[in-house]
N, C-alpha and C positions, 0 to 999 in steps of 0.2 A: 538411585542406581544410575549409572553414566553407563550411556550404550552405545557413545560414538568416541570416534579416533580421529583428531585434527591432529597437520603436517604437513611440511614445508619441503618437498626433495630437495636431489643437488639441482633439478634444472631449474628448481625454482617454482613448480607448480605446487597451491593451497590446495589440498585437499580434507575433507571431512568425510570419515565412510561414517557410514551406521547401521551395523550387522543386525541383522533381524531372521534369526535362523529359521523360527516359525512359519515367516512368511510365504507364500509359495511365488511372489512375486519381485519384482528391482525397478528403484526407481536411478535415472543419471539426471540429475541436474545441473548447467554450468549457470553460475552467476558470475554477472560483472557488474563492476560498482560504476554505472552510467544511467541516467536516464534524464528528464526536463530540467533537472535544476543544476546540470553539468552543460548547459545551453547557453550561449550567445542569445542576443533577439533574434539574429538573422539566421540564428539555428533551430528555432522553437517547433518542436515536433520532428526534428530527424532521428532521436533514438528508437522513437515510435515505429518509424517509416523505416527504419535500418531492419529494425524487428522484422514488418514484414517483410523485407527483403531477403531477408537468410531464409525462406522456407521458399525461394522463387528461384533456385537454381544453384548447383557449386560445378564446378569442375569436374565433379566426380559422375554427378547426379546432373547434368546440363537444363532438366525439362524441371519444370515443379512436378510435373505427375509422377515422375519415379520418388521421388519423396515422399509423396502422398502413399504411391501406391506401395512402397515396401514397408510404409511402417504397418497399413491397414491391413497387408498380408501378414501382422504378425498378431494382428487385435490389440496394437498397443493406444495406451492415450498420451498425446503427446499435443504442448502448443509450447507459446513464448507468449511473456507478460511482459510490460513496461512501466515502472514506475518513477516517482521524482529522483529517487534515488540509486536505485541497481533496474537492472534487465535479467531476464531469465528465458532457459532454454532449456525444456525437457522431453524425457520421453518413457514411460512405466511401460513395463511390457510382465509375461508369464518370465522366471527364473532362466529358463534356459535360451529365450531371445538376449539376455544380457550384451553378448558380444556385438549381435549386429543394432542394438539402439546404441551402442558406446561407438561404433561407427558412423552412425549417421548424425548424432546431437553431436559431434566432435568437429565432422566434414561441414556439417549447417555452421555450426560456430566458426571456423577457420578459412572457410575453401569459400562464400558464397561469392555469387558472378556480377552482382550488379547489373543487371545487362538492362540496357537502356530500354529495351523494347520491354519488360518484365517493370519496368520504372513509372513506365509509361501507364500500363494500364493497372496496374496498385494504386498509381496518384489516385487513379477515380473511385477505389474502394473505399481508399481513407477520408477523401471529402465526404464518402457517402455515412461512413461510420462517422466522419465529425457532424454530421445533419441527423442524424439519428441521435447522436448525444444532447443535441441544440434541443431537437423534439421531445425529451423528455426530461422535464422539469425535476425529478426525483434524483438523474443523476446530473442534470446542468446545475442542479445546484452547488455541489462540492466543489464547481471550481469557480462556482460564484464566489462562496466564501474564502476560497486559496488570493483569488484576487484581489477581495475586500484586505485580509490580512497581510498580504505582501504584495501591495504596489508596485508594477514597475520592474520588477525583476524576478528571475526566473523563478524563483518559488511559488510566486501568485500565475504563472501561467500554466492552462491545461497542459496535460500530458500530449494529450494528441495535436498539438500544438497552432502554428499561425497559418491560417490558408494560403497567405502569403510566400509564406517559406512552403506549404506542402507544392503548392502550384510548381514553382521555379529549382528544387532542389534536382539535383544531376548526379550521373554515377561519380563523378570527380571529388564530389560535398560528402558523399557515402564511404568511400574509398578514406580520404582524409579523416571524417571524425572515426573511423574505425578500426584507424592505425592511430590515434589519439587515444583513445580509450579502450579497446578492446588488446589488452597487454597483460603480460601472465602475473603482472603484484596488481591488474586490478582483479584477477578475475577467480572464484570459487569453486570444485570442479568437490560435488555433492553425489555418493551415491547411499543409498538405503535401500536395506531387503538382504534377500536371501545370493549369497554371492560369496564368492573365497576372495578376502583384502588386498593378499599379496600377489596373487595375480593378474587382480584385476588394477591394479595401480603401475603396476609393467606393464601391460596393455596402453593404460590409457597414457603414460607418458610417451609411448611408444606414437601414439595417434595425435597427440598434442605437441609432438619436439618443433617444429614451428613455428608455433604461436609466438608474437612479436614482444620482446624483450621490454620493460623499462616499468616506471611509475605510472607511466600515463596525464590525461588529464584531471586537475581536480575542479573537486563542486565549486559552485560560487557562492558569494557568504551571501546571508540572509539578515536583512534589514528589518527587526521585528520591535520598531520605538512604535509607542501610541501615547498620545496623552489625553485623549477623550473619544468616548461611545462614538464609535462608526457603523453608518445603514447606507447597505451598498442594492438598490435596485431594481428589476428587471421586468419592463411591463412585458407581461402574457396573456392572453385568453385563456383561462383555465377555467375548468368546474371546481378548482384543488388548488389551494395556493400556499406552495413550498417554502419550507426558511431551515436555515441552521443559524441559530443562537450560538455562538462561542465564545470564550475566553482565553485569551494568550495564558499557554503555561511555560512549561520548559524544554528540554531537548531528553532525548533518551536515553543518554546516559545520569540523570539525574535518579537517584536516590527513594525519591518522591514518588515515582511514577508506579510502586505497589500502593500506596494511599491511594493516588488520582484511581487509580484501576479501581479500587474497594468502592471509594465515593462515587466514580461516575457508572457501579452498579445498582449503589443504592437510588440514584437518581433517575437512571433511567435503562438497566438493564434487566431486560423480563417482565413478565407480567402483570406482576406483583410488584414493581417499583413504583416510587411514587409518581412521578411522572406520567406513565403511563395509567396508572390507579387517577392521576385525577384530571387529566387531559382526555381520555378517552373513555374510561369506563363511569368517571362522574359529570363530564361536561358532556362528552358525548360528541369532541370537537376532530375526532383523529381514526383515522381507521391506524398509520404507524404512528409513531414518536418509539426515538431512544436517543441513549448518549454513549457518546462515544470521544477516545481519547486518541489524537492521533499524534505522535511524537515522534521527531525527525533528528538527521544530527545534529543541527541547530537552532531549531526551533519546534515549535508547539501548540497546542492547543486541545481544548475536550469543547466537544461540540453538541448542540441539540439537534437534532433533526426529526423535521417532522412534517406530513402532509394534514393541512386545516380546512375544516369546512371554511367558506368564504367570509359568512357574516359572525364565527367565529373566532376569527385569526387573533386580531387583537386580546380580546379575553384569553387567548390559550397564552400568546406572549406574555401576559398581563402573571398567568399562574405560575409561568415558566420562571419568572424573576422572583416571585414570591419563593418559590422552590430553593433557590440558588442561595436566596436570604436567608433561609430556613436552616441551611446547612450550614452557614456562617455563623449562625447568630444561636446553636442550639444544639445540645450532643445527641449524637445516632444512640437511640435506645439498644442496649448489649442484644438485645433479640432480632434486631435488624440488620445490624454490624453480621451476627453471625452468619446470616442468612446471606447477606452478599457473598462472604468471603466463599461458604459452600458453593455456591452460584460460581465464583469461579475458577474453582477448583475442579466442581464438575463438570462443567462446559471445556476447560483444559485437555479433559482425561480423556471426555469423549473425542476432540478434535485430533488425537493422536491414533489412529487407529487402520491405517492403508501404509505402504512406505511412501507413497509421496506428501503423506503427511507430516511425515520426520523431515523428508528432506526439507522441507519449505521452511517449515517451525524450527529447524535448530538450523538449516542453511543462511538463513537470513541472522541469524543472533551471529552467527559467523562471524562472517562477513562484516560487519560495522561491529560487533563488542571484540572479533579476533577469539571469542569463545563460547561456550555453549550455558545454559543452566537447565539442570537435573528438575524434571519436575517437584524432586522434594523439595529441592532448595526453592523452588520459586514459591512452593505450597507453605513452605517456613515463612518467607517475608509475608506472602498474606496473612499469614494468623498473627504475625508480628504487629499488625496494624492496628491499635486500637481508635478509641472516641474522642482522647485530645490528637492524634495525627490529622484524623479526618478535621475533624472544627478546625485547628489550627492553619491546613491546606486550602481548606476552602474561604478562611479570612482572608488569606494572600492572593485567591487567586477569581475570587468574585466580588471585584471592585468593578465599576463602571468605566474607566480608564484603561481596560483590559478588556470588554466589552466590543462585540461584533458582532452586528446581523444582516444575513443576508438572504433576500429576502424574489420568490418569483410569483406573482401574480396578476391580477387587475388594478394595480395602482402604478400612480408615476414620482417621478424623482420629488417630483412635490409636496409628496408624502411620509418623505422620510423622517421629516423634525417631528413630524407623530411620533413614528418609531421612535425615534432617538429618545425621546424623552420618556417612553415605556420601561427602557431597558438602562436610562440613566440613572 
């Protein structure tokens, strides 16, 4: 069943509603298609820092604290995320605040002030959040491996970008990429819940007729050639030493990527997967392990991640390729097959269940497929997936030449021709 309405007015604004009469709640979401990998070097981390600059003041709203303080007068939940590819700006509130969060996520997105003094002391939040992310190896790792996989250009660099650039960026740098990208064909304007369509899309064009005209900037291409096993790593003092195992796959709008989903459950989604059944519960080497498939517009990859006891590590790597061969070289028993596919079908159902749920989940299909899929439809291509898709996906895509580990603990670069040659 389809329960949302995407469209294009005359001024040119993308909208998606998604009615949800039951709800007694509204979510507004604006998405724009910007984030790291629409970055210069010399830009690295300003979508991040743009981000928080829109909740530090607009015209309307001068102080950050009247922003704070009218949404919390309303009990709503409300932030902004940044990722490689789009940025986001919302705010869910009770059904009948609708109008005044479609005022303020509107004025945040269009009106913000940059104001130097506001610039100034954000700089210091964000180095403190880029040192917090440094200090914790569970999540320093993901952009270990972004880096390992896409050298040298924007895809391989964090989100939160170069200290470099966080130090030196000015209202001037803000101003500019924000009239570069923040333009009405990049950007998505998402509401779900409980709300009347038609008036509320007169409203919100009514609140948005400014927003700055054109295509905007695009992303920059991604260079993903490998022609042998790469061990990219990071000495730390840990009790715990972190890796994600990956493999190049493809981009997201491939075909393929309901098989990758099925496979990289059997492998390592729940507790009951293999992975996890013989990393943790037989070796005894992992309090997490899972896998996971991350697919971009250009590029790809399904990933292992996992924290290892020290004198461990190796042996679990050692299981971890034996796994990957196992799926290559041998068909998923129909009893296990089925059990994925349930796995993700009911992990789907449940994930759908608040309206900021909708908005996220079919906002972002938006935005980069230009359309939505129906839970049935996506619950049809799972079941479509049989035991030669799987074998077949997993020959093509667990070769050693497709091969990347990255890897944070007590060892040095010295180390890595071990590595390599475990995972080759």
């Amino acid at each position: 069943m389809k329960v949302d309405i995407s469209f294009l007015t005359k001024q040119g604004l993308n909208f998606l509603l998604i009615p949800l009469k039951e709800s007694t709640n509204v979510t507004f979401l604006i998405l724009v298609k910007t984030g790291s990998e629409y970055e210069s070097e010399s830009e690295a981390g300003i979508s991040h820092f743009l981000e928080h600059m829109c909740f530090k003041g607009t015209k309307k709203r001068p102080h950050p604290k009247i922003l704070s303080s009218e949404l919390d007068a309303l009990g709503a939940s409300y932030n902004a995320f940044t990722g490689r590819e789009y940025t986001g700006y919302y705010a869910k509130a009770a059904a009948e605040h609708i109008h005044k969060i479609l005022d303020i996520v509107t004025d945040i997105y269009l009106n913000s002030l940059f104001d130097d003094r506001e610039i100034e002391k954000e700089r210091g939040v964000i180095l403190e959040e880029k040192n917090y992310y440094e200090d914790t190896p569970s999540i320093k790792i993901e952009d270990l491996i972004f880096e390992l996989l896409y050298p040298h250009q924007a895809a391989g660099r964090p989100i939160i970008g170069d200290e470099k650039v966080i130090k030196k960026v000015n209202r001037n740098d803000f101003v500019r990429y924000f009239q570069k990208h923040y333009t009405n064909k990049k950007t998505l304007i998402v509401v779900a819940g409980n709300f009347h369509p038609a008036k509320i899309v007169q409203e919100i064009c009514l609140l948005m007729k400014n927003i700055r005209k054109g295509e905007g900037g695009k992303k920059l291409k991604t260079n993903c050639k490998q022609k042998k096993p790469a061990v990219l790593i990071q000495h730390k003092k840990t009790d715990q030493n972190h890796l994600i195992f990956a493999t190049r796959t493809f981009n997201c709008f491939d075909e393929r990527r309901y098989v990758l989903s099925v496979l990289s459950t059997i492998l390592g989604g729940g507790m009951s997967s293999r992975l996890f059944q013989k990393i943790r519960e037989e070796m005894g080497a992992a309090y997490y392990i899972n896998s996971f498939a991350d697919l971009s517009l250009d590029h790809g990859f399904l990933g292992i991640a996992s924290g290892l006891a020290v004198d461990k590590t190796e042996a679990a790597l050692q299981a971890m390729r034996e796994e990957v061969d196992r799926l290559a070289s041998q068909p998923v028993e129909p009893k296990e097959l089925e059990k994925a596919k349930s796995y993700i079908k009911g992990k789907l159902a449940l994930s759908l269940e608040a309206s900021n749920d909708y908005a996220f989940y079919f906002g972002s299909q938006q935005l980069f497929y230009n359309r939505t899929f129906t839970l049935e439809e996506i619950y049809r291509k799972i079941d479509e997936v049989d035991q030669n898709a799987i074998l077949k996906l997993a020959k093509q895509i667990f070769r050693p030449n497709n091969f990347n580990l990255a890897l944070i603990g007590s060892y040095s670069t010295k180390d890595a021709a071990r590595f390599k040659k475990i995972i080759n």
